[in-house]
N, C-alpha and C positions, 0 to 999 in steps of 0.2 A: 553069158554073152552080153556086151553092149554094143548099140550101135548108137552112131553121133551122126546129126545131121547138121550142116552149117547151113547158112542163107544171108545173101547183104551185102553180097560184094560187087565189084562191078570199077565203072570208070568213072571219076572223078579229077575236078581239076587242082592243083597245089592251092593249099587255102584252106578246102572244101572235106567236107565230113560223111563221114559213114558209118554206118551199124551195123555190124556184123552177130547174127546169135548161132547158139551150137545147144539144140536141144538133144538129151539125152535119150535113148530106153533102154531096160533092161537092169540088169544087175547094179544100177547106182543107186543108193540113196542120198545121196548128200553132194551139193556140188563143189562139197570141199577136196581139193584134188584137180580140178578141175580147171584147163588153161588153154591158150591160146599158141601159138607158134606160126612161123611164115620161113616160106622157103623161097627166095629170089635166085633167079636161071645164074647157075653157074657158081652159087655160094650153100653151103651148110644150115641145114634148119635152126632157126633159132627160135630160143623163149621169147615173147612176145611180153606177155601177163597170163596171172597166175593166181589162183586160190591155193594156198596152202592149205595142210591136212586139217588145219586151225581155224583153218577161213580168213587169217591175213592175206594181204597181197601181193606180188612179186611185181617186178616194172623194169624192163629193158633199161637199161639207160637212155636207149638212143629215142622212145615212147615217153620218158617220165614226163607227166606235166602236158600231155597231149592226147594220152587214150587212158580210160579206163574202163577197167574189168566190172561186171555187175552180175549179178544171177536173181534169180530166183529158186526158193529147195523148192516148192510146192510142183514148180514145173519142169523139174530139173533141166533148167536153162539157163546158160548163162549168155554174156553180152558181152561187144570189145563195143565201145563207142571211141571212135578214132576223129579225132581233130585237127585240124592243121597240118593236113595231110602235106608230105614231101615225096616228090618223085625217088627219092631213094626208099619208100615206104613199099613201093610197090614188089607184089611176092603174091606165093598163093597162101592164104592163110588157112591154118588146121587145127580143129579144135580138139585138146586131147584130153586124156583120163587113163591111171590106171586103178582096176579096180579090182573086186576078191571075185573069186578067191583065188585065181593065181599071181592078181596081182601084176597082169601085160600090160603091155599100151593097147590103148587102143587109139585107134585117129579116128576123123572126120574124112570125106572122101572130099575137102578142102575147098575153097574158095578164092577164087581172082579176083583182086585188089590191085587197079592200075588208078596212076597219081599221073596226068599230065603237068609238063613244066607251062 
C-alpha cells in the first residue's frame, strides 16, 4: 500500500507562486515514477510533470519553463514549484505514483490551486 499526501495549494494572484509537495509512505522507494497531474472543473486530468522510472523529467507544454518538479529520495517527497502562475493554471492538483507490486495508481487526495486574473 501507499499513501500520498499533498500540501501548498491555495489562492494566488496571476504573477505569483507556489509550492506544492506530495510526501510519500509505504511501498515506495524511489521517487522515480513519481508526478504531478491537475484536473480543472469540466476538463480531463492531466500530466502536469513527471519523474520518469530514470528520474528524467516530463513537462506539460503548457508549464514548460514555469514549474518545475523536485524531490527528495531520502524523504520520499517530491515538489511542483509553480511560477507565473495563469488563471488557466487553476485545477486541483494530485500527486501520483504507480508502485509494486501490482503496479496501480495511486493518487493523492489532491490539492486546490486557484490563479486570480
Amino acid at each position: 500500500q501507499v499513501q500520498l499526501v499533498e500540501s501548498g495549494g491555495g489562492l494566488v494572484q496571476a504573477g505569483g507562486s507556489l509550492r506544492l509537495s506530495c510526501a510519500a509512505s509505504g511501498n515506495i522507494f524511489s521517487i522515480n515514477g513519481m508526478g504531478w497531474y491537475r484536473q480543472a472543473p469540466g476538463k480531463q486530468r492531466e500530466l502536469v510533470a513527471r519523474f520518469t522510472s530514470i528520474g528524467s523529467t516530463n513537462y506539460a507544454d503548457s508549464v514548460k519553463g514555469r514549474f518545475t518538479i523536485s524531490g527528495d529520495n531520502a524523504k520520499k517527497t517530491v515538489y511542483l514549484q509553480m511560477n507565473s502562475l495563469k488563471p488557466e493554471d487553476t485545477a486541483v492538483y494530485y500527486c501520483h505514483v504507480q508502485a509494486p507490486p501490482s503496479w496501480r495508481d495511486y493518487w493523492g487526495q489532491g490539492t486546490q490551486v486557484t490563479v486570480s486574473s
